[in-house]
C-alpha positions in Angstrom: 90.4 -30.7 39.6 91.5 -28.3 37.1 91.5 -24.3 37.9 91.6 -23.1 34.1 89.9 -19.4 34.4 90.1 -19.2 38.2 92.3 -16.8 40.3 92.9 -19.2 43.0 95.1 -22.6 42.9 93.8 -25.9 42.1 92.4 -28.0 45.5 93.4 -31.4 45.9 91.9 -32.9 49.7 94.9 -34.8 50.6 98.1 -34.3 52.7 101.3 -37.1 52.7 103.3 -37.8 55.4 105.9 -40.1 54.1 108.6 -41.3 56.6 112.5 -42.7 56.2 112.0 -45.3 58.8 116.2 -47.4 59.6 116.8 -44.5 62.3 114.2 -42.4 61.6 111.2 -44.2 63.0 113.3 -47.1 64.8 116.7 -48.4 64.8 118.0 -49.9 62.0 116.7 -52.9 60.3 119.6 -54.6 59.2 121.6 -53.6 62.1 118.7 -55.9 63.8 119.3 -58.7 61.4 123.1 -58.9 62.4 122.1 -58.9 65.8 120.0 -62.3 64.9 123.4 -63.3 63.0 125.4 -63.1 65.5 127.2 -59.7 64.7 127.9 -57.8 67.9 130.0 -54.6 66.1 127.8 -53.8 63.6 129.6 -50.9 62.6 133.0 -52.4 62.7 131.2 -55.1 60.5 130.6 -52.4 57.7 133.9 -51.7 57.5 135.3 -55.0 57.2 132.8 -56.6 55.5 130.3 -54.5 53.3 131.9 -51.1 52.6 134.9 -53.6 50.6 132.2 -54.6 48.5 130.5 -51.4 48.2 133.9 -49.7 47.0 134.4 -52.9 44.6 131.2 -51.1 43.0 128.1 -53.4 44.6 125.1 -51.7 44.6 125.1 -51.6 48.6 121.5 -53.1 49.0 122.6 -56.6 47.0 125.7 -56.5 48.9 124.2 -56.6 52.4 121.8 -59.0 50.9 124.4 -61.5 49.6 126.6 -61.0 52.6 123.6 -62.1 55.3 123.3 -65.2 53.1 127.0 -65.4 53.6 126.5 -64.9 57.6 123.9 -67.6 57.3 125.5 -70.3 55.3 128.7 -70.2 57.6 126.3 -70.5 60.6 124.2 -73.2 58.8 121.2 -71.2 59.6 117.9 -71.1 57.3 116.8 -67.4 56.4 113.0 -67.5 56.5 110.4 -64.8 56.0 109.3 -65.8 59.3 112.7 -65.4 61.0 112.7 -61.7 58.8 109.3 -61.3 60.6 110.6 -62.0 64.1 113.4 -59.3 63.6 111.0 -56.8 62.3 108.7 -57.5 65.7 111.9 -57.5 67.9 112.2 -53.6 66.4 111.4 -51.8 69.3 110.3 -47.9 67.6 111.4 -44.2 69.0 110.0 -43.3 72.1 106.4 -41.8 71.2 106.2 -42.9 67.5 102.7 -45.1 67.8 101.5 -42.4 69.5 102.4 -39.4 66.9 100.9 -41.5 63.6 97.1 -41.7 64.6 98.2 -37.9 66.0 99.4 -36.3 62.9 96.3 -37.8 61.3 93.8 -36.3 63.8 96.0 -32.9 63.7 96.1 -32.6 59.8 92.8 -33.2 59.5 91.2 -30.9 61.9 93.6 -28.0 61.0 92.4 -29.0 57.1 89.0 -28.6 57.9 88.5 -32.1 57.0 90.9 -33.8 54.2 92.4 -37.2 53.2 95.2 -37.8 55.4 98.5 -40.3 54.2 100.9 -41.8 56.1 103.7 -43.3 54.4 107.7 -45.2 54.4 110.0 -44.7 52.1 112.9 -46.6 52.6 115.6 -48.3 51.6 115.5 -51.0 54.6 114.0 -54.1 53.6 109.8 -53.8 53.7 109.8 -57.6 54.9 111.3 -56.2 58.2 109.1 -53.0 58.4 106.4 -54.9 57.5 106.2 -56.9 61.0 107.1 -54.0 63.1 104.4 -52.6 65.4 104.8 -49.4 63.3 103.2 -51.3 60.1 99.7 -51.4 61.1 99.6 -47.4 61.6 101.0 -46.7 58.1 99.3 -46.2 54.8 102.1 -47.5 52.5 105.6 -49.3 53.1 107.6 -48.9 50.0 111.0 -49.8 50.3 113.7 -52.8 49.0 112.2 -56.3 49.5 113.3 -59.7 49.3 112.9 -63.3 47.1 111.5 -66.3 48.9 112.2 -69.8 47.5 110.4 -73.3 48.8 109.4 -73.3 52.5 109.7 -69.6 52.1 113.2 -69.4 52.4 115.4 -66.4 51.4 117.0 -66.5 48.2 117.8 -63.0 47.0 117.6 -58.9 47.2 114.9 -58.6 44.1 114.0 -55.1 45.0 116.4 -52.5 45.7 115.1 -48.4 46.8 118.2 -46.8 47.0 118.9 -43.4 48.3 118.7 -41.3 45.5 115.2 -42.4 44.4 113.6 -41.7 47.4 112.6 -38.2 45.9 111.8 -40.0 42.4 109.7 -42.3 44.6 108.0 -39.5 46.2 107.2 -37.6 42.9 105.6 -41.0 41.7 103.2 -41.0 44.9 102.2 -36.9 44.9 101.4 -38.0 40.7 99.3 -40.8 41.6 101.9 -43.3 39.4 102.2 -47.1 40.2 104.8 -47.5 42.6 104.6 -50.9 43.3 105.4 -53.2 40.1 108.7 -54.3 38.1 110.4 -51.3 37.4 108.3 -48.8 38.7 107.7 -46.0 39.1 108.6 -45.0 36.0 107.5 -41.6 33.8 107.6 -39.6 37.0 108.8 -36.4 35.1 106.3 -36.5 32.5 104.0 -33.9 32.6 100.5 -34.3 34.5 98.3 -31.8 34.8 97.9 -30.3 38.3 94.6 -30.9 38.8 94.8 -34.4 38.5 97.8 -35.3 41.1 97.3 -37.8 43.9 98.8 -34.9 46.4 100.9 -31.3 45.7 104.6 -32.0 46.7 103.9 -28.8 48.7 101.0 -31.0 51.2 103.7 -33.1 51.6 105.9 -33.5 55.0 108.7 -35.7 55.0 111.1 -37.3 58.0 114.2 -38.5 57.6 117.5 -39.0 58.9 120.6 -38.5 57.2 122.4 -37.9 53.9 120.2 -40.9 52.1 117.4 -38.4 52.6 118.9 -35.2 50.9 117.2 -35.7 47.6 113.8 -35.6 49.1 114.8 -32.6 50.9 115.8 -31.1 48.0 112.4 -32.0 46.3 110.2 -30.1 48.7 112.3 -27.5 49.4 112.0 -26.8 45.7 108.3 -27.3 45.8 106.8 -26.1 49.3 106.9 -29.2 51.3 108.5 -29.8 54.6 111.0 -31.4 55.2 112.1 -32.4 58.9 115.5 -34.4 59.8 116.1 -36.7 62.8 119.2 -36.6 64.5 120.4 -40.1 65.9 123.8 -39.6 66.7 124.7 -40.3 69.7 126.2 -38.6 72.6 125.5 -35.9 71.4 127.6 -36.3 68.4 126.8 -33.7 65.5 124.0 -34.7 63.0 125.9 -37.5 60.4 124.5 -35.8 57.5 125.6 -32.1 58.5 128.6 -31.9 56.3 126.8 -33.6 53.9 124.4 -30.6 52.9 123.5 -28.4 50.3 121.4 -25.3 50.8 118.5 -26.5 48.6 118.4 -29.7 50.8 118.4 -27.5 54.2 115.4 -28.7 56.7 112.8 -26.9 58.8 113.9 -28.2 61.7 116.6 -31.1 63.1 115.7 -33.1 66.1 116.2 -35.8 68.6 114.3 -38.9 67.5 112.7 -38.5 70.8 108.5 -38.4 69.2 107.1 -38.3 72.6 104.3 -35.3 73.5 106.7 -32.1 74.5 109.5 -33.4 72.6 110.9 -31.1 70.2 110.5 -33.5 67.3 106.4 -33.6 68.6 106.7 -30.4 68.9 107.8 -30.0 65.2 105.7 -32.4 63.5 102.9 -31.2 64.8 103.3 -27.6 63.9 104.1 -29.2 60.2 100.9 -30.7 60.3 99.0 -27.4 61.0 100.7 -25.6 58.3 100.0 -27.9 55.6 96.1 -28.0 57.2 95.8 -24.4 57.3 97.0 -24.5 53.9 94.4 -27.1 52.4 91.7 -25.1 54.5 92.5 -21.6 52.7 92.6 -23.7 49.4 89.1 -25.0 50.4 88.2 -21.7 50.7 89.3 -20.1 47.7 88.2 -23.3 45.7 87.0 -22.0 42.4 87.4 -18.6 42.7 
């Protein structure tokens, strides 16, 4: 709604939760299709076989794309959507993650006083993985690259890439209310709206992620009063991956084990995110109008 002639800000009954998911909300999902190809080193197989093609100036989506239909050819292996499928349900997520979804809902809403509460993925794993994971049925929206399927719905090609640096563009789109989900989209996301009619304010929005793919979106709602939260998955104890990747506008509130269970610092954090952003819809509530 629009607050022309008030003193208070404009109230919109809505906060976002939007989540990176590849080592954020679960190990990664191409790291689980190699396993399924028969790749026991998947990092050693980034070196040898996609970061050449990546420095060779392949968008790095298309190249991991054409280089499993490579790993499949040689094996004389089919790519289905159903074998996609299995590898999605094989995706075993954090410790505590289908527990903190429906709680960040029920959190949110109560400190909000009642609102409209989102949970999204934004990511640039494949959504035909996420889609099958036991994650998928506690989320609002998957958005992320996707994949072409030919007779007997087998895999052809990468037709959808998210890369890193649109994550923030695609999380402007969804606080605007634009399409997100056809050819080209989302598209117009700087053009002005007024406030009042937004899907969500970027500063009602929390969002998760893990390394320097993310720092964009950090950047956006540090710039515009959301949170933003990092997982660390390093491990051994290894420092964060992203660390000496940072900028001070992309800084987080808080960085954290991807440990999700109740006590665990990243509950822990979450859920204080989600009482901030409630008390802040409730005082808006309040002032509504005025």
């Amino acid at each position: 709604m629009s607050n022309g002639g008030t003193a208070t800000r404009g109230f919109i009954d809505r906060i976002v939760f939007a989540f990176d998911f590849d080592r954020t909300l679960s190990e990664g999902t191409f790291e689980a299709l190699l396993g399924r190809l028969g790749v026991e080193d998947a990092q050693q197989w980034r070196k040898d076989q996609l970061m050449p093609l990546v420095e060779d100036g392949w968008d790095e989506i298309l190249a991991k794309g054409w280089l499993m239909a490579k790993l499949a050819r040689e094996q004389d292996l089919t790519i289905t959507k159903s074998w996609l499928e299995d590898a999605g349900r094989s995706l075993d997520p954090y410790p505590g993650v289908l527990d903190i979804l429906p709680a960040l809902r029920a959190r949110a809403r109560d400190a909000a006083g009642g609102a409209d509460i989102e949970l999204h993925v934004v990511s640039s794993g494949f959504v035909d993985i996420i889609c099958a994971t036991p994650v998928a049925d506690l989320l609002d929206g998957i958005w992320g690259s996707s994949m072409h399927f030919g007779e007997g719905d087998r895999f052809l090609a990468v037709k959808r890439t998210l890369i890193h640096s649109e994550k923030a563009r695609y999380l402007l789109a969804l606080a605007k209310g634009l399409d997100i989900a056809g050819a080209n989209e989302p598209q117009d996301v700087h053009r002005d709206k007024p406030p009042g009619e937004w899907h969500v304010p970027l500063d009602q929005i929390v969002y998760v992620g893990d390394g320097a793919s993310d720092l964009d979106a950090f950047n956006l709602l540090h710039d515009n009063g959301g949170i933003a939260v990092a997982v660390n998955a390093s491990e051994h104890g290894e420092p964060w991956q992203a660390g000496e990747h940072m900028f001070d506008a992309a800084r987080v509130e808080n960085l954290a084990p991807p440990d999700f269970r109740e006590g665990r610092e990243m509950h822990q954090s979450l859920m204080l995110a989600a009482e901030i952003i409630g008390k802040k819809v409730a005082l808006r509530r309040l002032g509504e109008g005025e």
